[in-house]
C-alpha positions as CSV (number, residue, x, y, z in Angstrom):
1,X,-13.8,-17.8,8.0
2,X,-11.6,-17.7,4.9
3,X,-11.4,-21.0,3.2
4,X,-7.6,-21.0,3.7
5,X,-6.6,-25.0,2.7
6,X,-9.6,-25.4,1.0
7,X,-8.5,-26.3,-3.6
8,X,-9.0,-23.1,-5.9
9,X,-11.6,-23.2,-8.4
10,X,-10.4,-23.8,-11.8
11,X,-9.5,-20.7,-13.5
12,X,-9.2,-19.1,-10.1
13,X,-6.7,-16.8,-8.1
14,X,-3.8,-19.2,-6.6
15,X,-3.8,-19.6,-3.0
16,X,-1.1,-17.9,-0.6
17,X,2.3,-20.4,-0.1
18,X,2.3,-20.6,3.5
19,X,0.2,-18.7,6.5
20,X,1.9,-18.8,10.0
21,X,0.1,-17.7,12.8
22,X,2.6,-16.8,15.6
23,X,1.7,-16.4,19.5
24,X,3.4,-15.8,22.7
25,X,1.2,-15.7,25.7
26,X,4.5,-14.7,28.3
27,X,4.3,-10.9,25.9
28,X,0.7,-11.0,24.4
29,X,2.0,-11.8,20.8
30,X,-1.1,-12.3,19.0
31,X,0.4,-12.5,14.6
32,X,-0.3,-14.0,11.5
33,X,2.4,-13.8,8.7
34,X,1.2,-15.1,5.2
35,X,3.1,-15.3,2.0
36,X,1.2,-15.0,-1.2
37,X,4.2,-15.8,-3.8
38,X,8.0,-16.2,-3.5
39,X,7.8,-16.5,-7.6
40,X,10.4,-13.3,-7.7
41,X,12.1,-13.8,-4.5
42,X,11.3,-13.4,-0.7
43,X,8.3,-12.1,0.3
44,X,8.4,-8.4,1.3
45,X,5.4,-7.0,3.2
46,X,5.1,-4.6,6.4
47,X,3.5,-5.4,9.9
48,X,-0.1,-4.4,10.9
49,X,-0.1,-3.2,14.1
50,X,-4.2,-3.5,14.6
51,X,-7.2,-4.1,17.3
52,X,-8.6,-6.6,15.2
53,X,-12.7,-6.8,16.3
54,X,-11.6,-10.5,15.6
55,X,-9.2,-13.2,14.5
56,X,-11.1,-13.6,11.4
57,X,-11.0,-10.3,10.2
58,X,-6.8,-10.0,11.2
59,X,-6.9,-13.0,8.7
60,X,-9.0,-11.9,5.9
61,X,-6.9,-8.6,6.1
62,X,-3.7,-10.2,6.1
63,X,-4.6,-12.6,3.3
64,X,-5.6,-10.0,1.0
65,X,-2.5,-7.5,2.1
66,X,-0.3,-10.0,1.3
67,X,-2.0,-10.5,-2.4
68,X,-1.5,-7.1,-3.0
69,X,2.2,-6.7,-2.1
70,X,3.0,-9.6,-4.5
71,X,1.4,-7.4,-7.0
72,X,3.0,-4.6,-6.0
73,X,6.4,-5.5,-6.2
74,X,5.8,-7.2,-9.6
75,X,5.1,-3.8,-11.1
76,X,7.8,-2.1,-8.8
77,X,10.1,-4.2,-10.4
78,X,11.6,-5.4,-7.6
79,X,12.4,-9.2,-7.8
80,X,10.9,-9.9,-4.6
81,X,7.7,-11.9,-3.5
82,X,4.5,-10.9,-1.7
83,X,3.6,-11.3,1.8
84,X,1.7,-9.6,5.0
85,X,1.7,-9.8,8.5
86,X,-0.2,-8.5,11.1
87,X,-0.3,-8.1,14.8
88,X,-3.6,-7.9,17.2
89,X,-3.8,-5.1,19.5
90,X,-3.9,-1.8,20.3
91,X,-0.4,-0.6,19.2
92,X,-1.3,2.2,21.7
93,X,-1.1,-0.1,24.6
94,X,0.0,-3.5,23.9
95,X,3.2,-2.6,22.1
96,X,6.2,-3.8,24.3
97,X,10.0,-4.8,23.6
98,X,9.7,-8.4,24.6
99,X,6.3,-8.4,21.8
100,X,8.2,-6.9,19.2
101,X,11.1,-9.1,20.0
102,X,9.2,-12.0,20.3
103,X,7.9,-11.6,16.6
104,X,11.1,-11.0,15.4
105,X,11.8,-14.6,16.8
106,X,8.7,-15.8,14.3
107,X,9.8,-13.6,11.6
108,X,13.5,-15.1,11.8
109,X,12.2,-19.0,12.3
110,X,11.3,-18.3,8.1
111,X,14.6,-17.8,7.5
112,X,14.7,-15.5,4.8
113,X,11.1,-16.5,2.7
114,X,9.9,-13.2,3.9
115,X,11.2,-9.2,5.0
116,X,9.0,-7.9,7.5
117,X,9.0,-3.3,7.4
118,X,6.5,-0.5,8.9
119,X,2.8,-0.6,8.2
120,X,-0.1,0.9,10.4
121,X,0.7,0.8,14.2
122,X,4.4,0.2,13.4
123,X,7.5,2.8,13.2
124,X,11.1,2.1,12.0
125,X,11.9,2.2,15.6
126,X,10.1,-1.0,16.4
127,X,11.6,-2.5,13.2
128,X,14.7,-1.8,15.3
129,X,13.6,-4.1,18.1
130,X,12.3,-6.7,15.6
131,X,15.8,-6.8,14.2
132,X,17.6,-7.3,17.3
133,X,16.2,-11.1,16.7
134,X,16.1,-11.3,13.0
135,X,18.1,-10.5,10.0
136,X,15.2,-10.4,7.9
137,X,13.7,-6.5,8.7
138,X,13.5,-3.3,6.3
139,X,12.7,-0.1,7.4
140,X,15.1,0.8,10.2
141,X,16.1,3.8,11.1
142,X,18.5,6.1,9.3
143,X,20.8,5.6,12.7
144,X,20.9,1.9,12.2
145,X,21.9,1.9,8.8
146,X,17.9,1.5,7.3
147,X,16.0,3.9,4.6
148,X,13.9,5.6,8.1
149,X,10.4,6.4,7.5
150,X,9.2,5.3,4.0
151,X,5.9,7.6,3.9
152,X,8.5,10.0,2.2
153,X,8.7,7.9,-1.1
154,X,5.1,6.9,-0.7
155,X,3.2,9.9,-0.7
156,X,6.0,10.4,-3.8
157,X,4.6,7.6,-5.8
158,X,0.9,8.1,-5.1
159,X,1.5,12.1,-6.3
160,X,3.9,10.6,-10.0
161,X,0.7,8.1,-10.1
162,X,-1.7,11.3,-9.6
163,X,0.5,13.3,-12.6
164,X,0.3,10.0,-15.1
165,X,-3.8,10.4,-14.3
166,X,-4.1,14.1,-14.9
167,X,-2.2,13.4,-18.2
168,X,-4.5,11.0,-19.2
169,X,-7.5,12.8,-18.5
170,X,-6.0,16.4,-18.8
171,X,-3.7,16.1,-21.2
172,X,-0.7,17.5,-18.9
173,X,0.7,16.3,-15.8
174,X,0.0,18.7,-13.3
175,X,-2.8,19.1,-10.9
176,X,-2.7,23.0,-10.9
177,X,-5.5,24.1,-10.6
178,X,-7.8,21.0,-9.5
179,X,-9.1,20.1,-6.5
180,X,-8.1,17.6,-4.9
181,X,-9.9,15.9,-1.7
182,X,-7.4,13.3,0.7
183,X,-8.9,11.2,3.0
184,X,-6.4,10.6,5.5
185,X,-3.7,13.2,6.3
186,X,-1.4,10.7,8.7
187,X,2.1,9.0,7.8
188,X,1.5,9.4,3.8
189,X,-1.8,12.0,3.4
190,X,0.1,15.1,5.1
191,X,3.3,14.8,2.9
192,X,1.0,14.2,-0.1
193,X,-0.6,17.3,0.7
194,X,3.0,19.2,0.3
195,X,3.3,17.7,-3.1
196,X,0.0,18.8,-4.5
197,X,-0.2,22.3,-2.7
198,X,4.4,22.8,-4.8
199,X,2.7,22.1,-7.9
200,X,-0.6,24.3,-7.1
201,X,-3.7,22.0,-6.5
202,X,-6.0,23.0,-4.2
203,X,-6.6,20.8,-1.6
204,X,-9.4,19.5,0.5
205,X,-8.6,17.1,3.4
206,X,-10.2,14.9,6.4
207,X,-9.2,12.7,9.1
208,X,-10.2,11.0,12.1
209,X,-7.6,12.3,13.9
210,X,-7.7,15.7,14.7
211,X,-4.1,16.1,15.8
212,X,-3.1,15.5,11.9
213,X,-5.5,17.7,10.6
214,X,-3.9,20.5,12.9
215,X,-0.8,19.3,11.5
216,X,-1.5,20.3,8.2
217,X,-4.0,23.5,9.1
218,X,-0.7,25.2,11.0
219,X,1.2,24.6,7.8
220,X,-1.2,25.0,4.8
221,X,-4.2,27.3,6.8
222,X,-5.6,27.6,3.0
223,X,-6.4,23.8,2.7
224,X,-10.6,23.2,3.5
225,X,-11.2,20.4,5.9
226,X,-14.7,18.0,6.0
227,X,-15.9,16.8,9.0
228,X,-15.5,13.3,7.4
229,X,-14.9,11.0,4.3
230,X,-18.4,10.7,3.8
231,X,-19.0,15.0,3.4
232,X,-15.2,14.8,1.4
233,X,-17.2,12.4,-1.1
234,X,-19.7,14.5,-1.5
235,X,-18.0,17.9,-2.1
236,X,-17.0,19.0,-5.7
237,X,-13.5,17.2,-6.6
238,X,-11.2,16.7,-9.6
239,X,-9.4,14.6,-7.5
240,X,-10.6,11.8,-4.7
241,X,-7.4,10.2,-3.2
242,X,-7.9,8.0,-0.2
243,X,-5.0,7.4,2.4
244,X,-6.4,6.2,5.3
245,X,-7.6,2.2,5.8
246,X,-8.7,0.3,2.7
247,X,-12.1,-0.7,1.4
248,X,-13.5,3.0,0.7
249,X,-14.5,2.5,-3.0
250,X,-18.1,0.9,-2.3
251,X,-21.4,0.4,-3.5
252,X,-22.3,3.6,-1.4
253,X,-19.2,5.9,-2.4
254,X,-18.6,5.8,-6.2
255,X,-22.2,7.2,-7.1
256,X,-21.5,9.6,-5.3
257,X,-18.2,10.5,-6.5
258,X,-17.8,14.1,-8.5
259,X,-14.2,13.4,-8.5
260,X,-12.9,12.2,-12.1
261,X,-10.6,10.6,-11.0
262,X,-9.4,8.1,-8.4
263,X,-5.4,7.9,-7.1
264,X,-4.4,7.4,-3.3
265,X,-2.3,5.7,-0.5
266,X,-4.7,3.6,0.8
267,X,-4.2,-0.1,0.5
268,X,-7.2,-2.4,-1.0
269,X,-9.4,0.4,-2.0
270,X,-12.2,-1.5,-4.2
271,X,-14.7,-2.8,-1.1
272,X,-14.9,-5.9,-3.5
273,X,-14.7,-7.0,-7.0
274,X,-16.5,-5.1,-9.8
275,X,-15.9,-1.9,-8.0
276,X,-13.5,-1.0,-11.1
277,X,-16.5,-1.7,-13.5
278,X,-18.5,0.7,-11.6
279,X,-15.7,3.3,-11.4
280,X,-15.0,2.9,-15.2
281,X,-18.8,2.9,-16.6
282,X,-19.3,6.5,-14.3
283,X,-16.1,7.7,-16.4
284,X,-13.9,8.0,-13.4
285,X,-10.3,6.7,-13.7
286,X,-9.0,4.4,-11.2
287,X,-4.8,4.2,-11.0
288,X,-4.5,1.1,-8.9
289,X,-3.5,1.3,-5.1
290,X,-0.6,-0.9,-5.4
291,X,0.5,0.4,-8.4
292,X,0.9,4.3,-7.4
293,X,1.7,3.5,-3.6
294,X,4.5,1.2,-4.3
295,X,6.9,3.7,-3.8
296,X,7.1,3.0,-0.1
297,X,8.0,-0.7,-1.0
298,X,10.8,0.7,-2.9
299,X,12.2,2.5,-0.7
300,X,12.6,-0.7,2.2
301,X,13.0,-3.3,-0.8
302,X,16.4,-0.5,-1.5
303,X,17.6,-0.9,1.7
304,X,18.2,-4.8,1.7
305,X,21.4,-4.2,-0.6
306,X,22.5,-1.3,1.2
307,X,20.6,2.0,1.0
308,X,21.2,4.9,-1.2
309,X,17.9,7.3,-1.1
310,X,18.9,8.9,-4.8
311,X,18.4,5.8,-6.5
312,X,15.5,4.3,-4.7
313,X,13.9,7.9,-5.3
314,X,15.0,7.5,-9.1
315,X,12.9,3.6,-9.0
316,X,10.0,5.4,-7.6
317,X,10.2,8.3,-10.2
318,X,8.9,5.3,-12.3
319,X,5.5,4.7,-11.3
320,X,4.5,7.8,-13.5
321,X,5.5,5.9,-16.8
322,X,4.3,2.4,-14.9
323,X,0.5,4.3,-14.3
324,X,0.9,5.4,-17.7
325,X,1.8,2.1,-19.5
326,X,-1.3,0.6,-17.5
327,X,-3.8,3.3,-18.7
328,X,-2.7,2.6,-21.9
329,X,-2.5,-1.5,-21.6
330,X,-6.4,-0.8,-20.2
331,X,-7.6,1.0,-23.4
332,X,-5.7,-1.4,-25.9
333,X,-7.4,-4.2,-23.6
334,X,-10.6,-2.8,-23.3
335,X,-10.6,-3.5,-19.5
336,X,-10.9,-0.9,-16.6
337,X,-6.9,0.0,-15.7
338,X,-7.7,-2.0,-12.4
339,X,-8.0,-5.3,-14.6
340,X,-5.0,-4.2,-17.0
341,X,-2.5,-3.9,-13.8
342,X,-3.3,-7.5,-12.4
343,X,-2.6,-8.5,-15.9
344,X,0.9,-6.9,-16.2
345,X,2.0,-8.0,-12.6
346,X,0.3,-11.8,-13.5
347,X,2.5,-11.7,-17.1
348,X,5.7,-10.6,-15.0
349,X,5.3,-13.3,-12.3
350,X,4.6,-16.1,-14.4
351,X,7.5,-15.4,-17.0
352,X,10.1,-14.4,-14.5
353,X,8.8,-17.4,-12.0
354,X,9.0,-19.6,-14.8
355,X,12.8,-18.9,-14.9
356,X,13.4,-20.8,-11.3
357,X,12.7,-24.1,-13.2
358,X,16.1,-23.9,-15.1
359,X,18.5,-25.8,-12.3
360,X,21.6,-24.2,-11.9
């Protein structure tokens, strides 16, 4: 189990603010809600919707999920915090009104310290429900005034992230031409796949699910499809861009990788640390997950002061010169570009945190 209370070792990561686990035995409610930071404002993290194989594992998931969105809206920009939740079960089956209702009880007793939106398992619909008891949601539907589904500006970011790589390594920022393989063709993978096949890459897919591969076979029939991630790691690639669940940079995968470089959807990608050393000492360029899929975070964060889907799509125009800016911070730094982007979002929080001190 996580050693949640337990004192950081000096020169350590800082532990999260404040974990809540939540439960409601009348519904089956079954959450945890953790805050990393509130240095740059409320916390702003999606829900989980997940069959946990345990509670430990919903934990460990949340804790780190929650890490990364306070990274991830540092280099967004956005003054807002990071936090996570998630909620065990089978969305498939357990989902329910009085659930979804009964979290947005939890999520409301914060009072503000965190903005729950859509993640896996959960829709802008059920952020409707979760808003009829709280004030604090993101990611409703267009009909109740909220930015809908925000796998549009995601798969956006990921593909400007994607350009800022091929500049880097190319020299122009365009994948024409390259091949590109996407694990993952749900929520985000399939409308990354209409980005890269407009500007002329081919493209290589695979998914679990078969229903969204036959999604994108009835509109792109030229796109090649693996049986799985493993035979899409092992096929020729310019590009390896995963979009499904995290952890598929591992000790296994990245010697195996012919792709040159490394930019996708997927949340926590590096299976653990020194995963970016191994990426960078094979030559492959990592952009950082939370860097190039922030544009999804943007899109919610834009809806908390009313949304207008021009401007948040201008904010998410800037991850290509935010990738960019970290590829160059990396080889200033010497570090791999993984190292350089915890170093900008650290440098942001700490001087724009620091500001809170001055009493008004």
């Amino acid at each position: 189990m996580p050693n949640v209370f337990g004192s950081p070792h000096k020169g350590s990561e800082p532990r999260h603010e404040q974990v809540v686990f939540c439960q409601d035995e009348a519904s089956g409610l079954r959450a945890i809600i953790a805050i990393y930071s509130t240095a740059l404002g409320p916390a702003l993290g999606g829900t989980r919707f997940y069959p946990y194989g345990s509670e430990e594992q919903a934990l460990t998931d949340v804790l780190n999920l929650s890490r990364g969105m306070a990274y991830k809206n540092a280099l967004a920009g956005l003054d807002l915090g990071g936090g996570k939740a998630v909620i065990i079960g089978d969305p498939n089956t357990d989902k329910s009104e009085a659930l979804l209702r009964a979290y947005g009880r939890f999520v409301q007793s914060l009072n503000g310290r965190y903005y729950t939106a859509c993640d896996v398992g959960t829709f802008s619909e059920d952020m409707d429900i979760v808003a009829r008891e709280s004030r604090f949601v993101t990611g409703r539907t267009v009909a109740h005034g909220g930015a809908g589904d925000s796998s549009i500006l995601t798969a956006f970011g990921v593909y400007q992230g994607m350009r800022a790589a091929a500049e880097s390594l190319w020299g122009s920022p365009t994948l024409r031409g390259k091949r590109v393989g996407v694990e993952g063709v749900g929520k985000v993978g399939h409308r990354l796949v209409e980005h890269l096949r407009e500007d002329g890459a081919d493209v290589v897919i695979c998914d679990v699910n078969e229903t969204a591969v036959e999604r994108v076979r009835q509109r792109h029939p030229e796109v090649e499809v693996v049986a799985d991630n493993d035979a899409l790691v092992g096929t020729r690639l310019d590009v390896y861009a995963p979009c499904a669940l995290g952890g598929s940079l591992d000790d296994d995968t990245v010697p195996r990788l012919t792709a040159k470089i490394v930019c996708g959807a997927a949340n926590n990608q590096l299976a653990h640390a020194g995963i970016e050393k191994q990426l960078a000492d094979r030559g492959i360029l990592y952009a950082p997950d939370y860097v190039v899929n922030s544009g999804g975070v943007i899109q919610v964060a834009d809806e908390i002061e009313g949304f207008d889907f021009e401007r948040a799509k201008a904010r998410a125009t800037g991850i290509f010169d935010t990738t960019r800016k970290i590829f160059s911070l990396a080889s200033d730094e010497g570090v791999p570009p993984a190292v350089a982007a915890d170093r900008l979002a650290e440098r942001r929080m700490s001087a724009i945190g620091r500001l809170r001190g001055i009493w008004l």
